[in-house]
N, CA, C and O atoms as CSV, one atom per row, in Angstrom:
chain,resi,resn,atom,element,x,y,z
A,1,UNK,N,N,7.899,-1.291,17.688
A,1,UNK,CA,C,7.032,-1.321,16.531
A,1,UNK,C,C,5.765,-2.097,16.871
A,1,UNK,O,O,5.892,-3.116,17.550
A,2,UNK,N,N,4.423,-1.672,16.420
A,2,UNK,CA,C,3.916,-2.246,16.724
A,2,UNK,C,C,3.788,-3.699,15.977
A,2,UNK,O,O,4.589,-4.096,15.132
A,3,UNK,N,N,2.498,-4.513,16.494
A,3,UNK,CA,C,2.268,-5.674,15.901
A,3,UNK,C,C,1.862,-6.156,14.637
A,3,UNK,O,O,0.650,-5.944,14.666
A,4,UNK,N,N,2.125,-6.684,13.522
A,4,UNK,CA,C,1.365,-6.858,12.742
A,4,UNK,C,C,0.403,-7.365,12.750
A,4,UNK,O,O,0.381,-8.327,13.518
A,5,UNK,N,N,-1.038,-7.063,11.904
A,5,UNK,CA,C,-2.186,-7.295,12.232
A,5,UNK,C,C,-2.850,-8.035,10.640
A,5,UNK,O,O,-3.921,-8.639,10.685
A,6,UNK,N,N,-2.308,-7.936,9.702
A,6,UNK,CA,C,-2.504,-8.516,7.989
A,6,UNK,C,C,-1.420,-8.882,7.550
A,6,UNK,O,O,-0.471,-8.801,8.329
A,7,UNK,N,N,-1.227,-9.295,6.464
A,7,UNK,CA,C,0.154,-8.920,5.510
A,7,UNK,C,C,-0.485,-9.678,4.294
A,7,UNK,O,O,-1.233,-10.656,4.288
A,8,UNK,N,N,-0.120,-9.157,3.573
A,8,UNK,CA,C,-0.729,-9.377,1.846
A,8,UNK,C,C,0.698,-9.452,1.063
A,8,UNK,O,O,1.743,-9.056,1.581
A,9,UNK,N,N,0.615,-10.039,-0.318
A,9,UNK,CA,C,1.522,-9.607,-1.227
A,9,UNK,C,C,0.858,-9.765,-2.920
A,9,UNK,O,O,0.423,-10.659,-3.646
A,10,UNK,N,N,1.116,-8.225,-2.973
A,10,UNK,CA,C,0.306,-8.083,-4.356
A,10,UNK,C,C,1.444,-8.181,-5.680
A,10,UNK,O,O,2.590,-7.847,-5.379
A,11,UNK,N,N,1.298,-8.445,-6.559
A,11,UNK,CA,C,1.556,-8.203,-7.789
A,11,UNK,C,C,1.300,-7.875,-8.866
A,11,UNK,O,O,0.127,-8.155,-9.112
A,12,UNK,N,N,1.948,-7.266,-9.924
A,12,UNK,CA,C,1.371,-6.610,-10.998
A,12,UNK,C,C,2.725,-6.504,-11.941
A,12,UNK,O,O,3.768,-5.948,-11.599
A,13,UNK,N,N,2.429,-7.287,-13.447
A,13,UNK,CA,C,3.958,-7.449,-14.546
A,13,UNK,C,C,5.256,-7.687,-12.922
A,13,UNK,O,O,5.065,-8.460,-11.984
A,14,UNK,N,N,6.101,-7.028,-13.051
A,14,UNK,CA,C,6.972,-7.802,-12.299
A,14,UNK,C,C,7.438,-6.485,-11.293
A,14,UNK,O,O,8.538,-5.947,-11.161
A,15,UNK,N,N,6.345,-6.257,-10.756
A,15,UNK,CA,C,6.247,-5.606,-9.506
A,15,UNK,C,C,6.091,-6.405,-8.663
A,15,UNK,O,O,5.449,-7.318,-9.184
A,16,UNK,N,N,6.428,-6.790,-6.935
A,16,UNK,CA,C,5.699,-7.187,-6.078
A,16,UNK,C,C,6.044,-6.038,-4.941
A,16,UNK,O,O,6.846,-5.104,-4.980
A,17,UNK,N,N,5.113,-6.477,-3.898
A,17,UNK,CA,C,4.765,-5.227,-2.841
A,17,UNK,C,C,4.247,-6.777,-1.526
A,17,UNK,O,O,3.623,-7.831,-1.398
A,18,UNK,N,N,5.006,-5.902,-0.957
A,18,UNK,CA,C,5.118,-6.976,0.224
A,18,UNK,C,C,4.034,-5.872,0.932
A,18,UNK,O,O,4.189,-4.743,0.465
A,19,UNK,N,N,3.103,-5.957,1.834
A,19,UNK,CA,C,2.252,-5.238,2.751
A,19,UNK,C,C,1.861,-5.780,4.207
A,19,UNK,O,O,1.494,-6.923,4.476
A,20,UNK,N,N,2.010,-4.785,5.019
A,20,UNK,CA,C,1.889,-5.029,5.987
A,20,UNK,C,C,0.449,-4.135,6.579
A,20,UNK,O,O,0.209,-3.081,5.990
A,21,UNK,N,N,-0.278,-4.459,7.466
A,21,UNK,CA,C,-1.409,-3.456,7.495
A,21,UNK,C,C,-1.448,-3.517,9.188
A,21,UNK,O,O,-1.668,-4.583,9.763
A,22,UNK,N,N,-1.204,-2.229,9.934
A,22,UNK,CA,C,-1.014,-2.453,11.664
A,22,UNK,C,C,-1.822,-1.547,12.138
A,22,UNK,O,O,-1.731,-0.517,11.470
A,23,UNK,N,N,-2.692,-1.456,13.129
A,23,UNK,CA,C,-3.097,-0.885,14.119
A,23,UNK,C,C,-3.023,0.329,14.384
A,23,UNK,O,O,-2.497,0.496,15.484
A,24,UNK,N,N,-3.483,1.833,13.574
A,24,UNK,CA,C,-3.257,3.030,13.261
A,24,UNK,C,C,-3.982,4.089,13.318
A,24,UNK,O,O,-4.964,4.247,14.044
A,25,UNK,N,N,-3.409,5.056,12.356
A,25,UNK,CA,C,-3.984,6.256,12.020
A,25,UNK,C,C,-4.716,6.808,10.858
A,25,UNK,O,O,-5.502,7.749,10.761
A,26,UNK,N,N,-4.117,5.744,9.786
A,26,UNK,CA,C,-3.883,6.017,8.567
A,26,UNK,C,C,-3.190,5.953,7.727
A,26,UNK,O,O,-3.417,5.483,6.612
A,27,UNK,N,N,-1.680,6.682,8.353
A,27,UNK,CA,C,-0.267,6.166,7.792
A,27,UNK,C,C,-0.072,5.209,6.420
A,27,UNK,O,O,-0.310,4.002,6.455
A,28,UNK,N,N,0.266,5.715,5.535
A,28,UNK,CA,C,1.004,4.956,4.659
A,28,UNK,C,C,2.348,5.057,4.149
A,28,UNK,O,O,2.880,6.138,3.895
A,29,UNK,N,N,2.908,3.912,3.997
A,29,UNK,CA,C,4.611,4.111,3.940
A,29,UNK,C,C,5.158,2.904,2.868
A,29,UNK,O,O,5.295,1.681,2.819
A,30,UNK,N,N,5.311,3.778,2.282
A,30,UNK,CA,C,6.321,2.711,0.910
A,30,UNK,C,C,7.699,2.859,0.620
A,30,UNK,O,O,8.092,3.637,-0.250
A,31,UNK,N,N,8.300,2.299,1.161
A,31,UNK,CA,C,9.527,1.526,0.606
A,31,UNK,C,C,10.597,3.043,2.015
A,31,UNK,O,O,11.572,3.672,1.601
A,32,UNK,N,N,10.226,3.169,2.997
A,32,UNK,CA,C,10.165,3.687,4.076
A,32,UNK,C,C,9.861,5.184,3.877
A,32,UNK,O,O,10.327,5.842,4.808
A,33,UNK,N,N,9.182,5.976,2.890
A,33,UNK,CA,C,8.278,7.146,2.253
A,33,UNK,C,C,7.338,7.326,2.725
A,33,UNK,O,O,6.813,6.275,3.094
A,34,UNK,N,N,6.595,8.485,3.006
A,34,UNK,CA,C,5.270,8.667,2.804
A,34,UNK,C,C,4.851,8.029,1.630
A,34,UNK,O,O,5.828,7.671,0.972
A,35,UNK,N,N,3.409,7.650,0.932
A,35,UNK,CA,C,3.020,7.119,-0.169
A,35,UNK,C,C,3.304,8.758,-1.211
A,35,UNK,O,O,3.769,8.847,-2.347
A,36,UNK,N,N,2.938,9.590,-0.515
A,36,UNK,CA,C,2.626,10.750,-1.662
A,36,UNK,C,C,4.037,11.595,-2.056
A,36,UNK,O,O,4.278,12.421,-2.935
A,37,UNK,N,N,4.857,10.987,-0.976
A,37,UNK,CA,C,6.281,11.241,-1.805
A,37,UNK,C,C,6.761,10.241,-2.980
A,37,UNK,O,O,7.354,10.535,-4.017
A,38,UNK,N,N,6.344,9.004,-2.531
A,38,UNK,CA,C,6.898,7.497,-3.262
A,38,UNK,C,C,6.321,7.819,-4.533
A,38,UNK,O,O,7.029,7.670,-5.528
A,39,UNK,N,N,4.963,8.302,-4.676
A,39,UNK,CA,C,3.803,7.897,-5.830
A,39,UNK,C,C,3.608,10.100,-6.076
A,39,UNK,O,O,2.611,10.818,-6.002
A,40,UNK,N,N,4.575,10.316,-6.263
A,40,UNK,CA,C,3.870,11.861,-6.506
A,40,UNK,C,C,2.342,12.191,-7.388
A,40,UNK,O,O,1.386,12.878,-7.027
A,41,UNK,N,N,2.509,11.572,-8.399
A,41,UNK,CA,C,1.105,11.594,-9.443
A,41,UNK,C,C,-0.402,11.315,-8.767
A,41,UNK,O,O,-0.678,10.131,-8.575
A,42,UNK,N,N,-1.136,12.058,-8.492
A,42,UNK,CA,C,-2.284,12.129,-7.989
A,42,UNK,C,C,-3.368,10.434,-8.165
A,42,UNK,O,O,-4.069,9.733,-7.435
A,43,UNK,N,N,-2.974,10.453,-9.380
A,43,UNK,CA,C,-3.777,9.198,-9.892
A,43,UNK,C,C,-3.140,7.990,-9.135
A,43,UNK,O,O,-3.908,7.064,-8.876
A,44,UNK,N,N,-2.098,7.901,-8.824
A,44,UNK,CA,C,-1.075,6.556,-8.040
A,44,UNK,C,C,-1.485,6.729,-6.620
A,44,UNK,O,O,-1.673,5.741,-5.910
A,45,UNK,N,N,-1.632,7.954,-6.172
A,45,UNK,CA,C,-2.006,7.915,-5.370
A,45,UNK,C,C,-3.888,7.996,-4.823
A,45,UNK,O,O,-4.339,8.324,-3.725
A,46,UNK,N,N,-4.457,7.658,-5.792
A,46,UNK,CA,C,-5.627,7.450,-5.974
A,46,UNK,C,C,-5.545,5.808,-5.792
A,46,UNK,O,O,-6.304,5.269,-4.986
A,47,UNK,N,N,-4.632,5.054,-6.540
A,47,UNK,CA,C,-4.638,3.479,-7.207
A,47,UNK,C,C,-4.262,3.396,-5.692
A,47,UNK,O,O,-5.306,3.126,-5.098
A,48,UNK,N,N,-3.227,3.509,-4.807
A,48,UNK,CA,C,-2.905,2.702,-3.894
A,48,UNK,C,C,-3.767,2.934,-2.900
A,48,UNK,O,O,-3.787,1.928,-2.191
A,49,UNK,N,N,-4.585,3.864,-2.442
A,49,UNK,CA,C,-5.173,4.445,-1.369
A,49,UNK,C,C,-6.914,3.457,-1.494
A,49,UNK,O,O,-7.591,3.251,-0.487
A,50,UNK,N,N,-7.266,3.065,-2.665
A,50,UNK,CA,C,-8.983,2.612,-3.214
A,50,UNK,C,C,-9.132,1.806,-2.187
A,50,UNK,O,O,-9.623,2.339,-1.192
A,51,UNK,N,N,-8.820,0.509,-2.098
A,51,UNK,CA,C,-8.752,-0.765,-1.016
A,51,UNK,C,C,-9.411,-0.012,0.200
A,51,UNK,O,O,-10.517,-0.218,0.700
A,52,UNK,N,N,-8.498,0.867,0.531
A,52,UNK,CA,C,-8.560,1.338,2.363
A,52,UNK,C,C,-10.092,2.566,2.227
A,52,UNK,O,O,-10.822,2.822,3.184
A,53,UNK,N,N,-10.230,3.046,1.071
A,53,UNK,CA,C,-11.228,4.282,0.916
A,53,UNK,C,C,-12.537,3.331,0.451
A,53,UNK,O,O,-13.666,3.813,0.535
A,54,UNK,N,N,-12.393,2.336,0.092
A,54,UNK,CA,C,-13.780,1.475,-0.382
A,54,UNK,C,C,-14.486,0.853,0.990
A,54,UNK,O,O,-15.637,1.041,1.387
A,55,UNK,N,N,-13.530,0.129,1.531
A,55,UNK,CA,C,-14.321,-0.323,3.088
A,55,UNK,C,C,-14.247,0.493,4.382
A,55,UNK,O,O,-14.656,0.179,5.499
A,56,UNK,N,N,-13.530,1.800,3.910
A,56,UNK,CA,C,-13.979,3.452,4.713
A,56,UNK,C,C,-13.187,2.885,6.076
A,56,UNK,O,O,-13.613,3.059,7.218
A,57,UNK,N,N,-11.921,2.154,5.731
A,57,UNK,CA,C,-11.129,1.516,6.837
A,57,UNK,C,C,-9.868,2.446,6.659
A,57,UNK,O,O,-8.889,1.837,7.091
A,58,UNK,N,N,-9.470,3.895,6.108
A,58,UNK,CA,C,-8.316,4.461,5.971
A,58,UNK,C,C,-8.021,4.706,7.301
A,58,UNK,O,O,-6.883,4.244,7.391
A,59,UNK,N,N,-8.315,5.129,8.368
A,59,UNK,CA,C,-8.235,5.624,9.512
A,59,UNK,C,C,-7.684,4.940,10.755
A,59,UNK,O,O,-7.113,5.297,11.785
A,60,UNK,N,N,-8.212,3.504,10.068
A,60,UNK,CA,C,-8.253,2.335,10.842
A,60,UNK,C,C,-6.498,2.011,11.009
A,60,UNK,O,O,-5.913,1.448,11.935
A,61,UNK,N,N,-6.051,2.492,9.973
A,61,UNK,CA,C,-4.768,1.243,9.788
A,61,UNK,C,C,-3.824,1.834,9.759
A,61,UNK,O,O,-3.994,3.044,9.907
A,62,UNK,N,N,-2.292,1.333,9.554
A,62,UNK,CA,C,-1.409,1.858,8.948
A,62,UNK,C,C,-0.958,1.082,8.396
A,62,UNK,O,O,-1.077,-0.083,8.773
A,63,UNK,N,N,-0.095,1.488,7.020
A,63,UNK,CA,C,-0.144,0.310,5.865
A,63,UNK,C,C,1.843,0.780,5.643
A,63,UNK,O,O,2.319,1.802,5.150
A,64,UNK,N,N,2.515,-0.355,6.194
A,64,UNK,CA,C,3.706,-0.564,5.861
A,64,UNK,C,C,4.137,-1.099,4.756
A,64,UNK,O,O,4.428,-2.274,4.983
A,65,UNK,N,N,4.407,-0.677,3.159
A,65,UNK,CA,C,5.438,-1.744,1.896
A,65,UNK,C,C,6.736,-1.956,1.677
A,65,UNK,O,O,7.599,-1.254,2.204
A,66,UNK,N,N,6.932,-2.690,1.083
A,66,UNK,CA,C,8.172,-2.663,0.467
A,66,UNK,C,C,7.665,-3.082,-0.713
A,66,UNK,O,O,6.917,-4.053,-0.604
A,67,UNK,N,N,7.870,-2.562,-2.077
A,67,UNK,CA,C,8.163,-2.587,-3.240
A,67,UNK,C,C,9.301,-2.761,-3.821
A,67,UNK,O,O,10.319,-2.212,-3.399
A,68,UNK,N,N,9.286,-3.704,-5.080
A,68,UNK,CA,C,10.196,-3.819,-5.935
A,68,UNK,C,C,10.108,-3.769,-7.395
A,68,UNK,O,O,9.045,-4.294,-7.728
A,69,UNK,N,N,10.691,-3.410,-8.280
A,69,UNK,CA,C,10.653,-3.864,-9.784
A,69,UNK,C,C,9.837,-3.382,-10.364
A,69,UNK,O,O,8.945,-2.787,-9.759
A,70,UNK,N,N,9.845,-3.463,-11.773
A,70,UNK,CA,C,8.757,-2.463,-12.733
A,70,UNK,C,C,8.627,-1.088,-12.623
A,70,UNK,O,O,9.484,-0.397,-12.072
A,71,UNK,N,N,7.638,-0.656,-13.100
A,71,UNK,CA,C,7.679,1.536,-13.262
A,71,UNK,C,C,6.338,1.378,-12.242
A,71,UNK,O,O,5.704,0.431,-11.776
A,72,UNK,N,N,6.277,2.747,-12.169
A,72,UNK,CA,C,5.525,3.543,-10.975
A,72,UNK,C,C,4.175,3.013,-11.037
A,72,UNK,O,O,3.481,3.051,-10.021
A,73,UNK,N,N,3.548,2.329,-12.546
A,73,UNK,CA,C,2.144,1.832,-12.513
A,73,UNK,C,C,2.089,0.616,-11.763
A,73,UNK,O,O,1.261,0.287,-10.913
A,74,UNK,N,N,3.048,0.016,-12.178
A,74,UNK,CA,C,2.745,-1.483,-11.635
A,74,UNK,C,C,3.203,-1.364,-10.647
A,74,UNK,O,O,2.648,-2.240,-9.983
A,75,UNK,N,N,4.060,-0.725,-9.854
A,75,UNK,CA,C,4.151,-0.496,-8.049
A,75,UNK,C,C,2.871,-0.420,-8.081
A,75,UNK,O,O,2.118,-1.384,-8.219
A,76,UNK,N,N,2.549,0.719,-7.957
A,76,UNK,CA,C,0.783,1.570,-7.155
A,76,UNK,C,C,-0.461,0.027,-7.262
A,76,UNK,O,O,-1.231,-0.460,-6.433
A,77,UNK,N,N,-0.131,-0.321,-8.679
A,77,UNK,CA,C,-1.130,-1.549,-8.636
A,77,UNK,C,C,-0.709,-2.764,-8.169
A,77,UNK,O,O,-1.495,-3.692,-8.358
A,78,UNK,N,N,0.501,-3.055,-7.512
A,78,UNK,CA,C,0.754,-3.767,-7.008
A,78,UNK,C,C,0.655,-3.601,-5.333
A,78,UNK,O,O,0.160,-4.537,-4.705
A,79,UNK,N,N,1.107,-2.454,-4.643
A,79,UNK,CA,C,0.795,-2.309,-3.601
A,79,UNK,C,C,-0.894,-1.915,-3.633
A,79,UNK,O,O,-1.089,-1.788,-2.424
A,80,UNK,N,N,-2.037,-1.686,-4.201
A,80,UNK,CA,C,-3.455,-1.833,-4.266
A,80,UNK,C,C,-3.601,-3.000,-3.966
A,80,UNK,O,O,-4.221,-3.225,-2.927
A,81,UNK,N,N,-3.074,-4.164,-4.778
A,81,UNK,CA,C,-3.108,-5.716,-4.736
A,81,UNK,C,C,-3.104,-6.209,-3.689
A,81,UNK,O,O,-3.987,-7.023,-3.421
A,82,UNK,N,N,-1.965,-5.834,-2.609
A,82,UNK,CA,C,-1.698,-6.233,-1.484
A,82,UNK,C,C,-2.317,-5.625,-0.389
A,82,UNK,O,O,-2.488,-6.316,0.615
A,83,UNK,N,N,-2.668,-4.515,-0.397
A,83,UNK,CA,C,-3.608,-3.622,0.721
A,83,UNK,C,C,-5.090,-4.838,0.780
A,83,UNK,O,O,-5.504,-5.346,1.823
A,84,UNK,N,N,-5.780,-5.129,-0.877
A,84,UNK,CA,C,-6.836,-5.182,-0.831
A,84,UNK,C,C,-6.483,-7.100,-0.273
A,84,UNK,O,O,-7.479,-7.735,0.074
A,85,UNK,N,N,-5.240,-7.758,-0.245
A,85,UNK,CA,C,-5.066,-9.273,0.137
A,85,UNK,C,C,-4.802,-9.330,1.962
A,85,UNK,O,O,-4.969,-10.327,2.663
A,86,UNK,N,N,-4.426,-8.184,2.352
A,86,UNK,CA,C,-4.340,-7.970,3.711
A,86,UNK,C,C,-5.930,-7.851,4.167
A,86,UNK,O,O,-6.452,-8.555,5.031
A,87,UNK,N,N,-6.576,-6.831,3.419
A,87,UNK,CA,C,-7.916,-6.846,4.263
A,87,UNK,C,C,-8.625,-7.862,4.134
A,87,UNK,O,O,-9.685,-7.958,4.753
């Protein structure tokens, strides 16, 4: 595996999202998922992806989570939280 290169931990109501951010392609992986399986709804997958599409660093990275607790909003905004505490 490679090295870790960030790690953030975001929260949101009683979500947390542990993040890891490594040396990549792009890759995103939640809770060992693709994001767009984890987060099917277009908009979640809008919320978790902003961080990496604002500083035009998607390409750059690959973004490892683990999530816990709460519904599908407060994941997505909780792993956002942590993408944007890693960078």
């Amino acid at each position: 595996m490679a090295e870790t290169l960030y790690k953030g931990t975001g929260r949101r109501k009683t979500a947390v999202a542990r993040v890891r951010l490594l040396p990549g392609d792009g890759n995103i992986t939640v809770n060992g998922r693709d994001y767009r399986e984890y987060f099917p709804r277009p908009a979640y997958q809008k919320v978790v992806s902003a961080p990496l599409n604002l500083l035009e660093s998607a390409s750059r990275y690959d973004v490892v989570v683990r999530v816990e607790g709460g519904g599908p909003t407060g994941q997505a905004d909780a792993v956002r939280h942590g993408i944007a505490r890693a960078l």
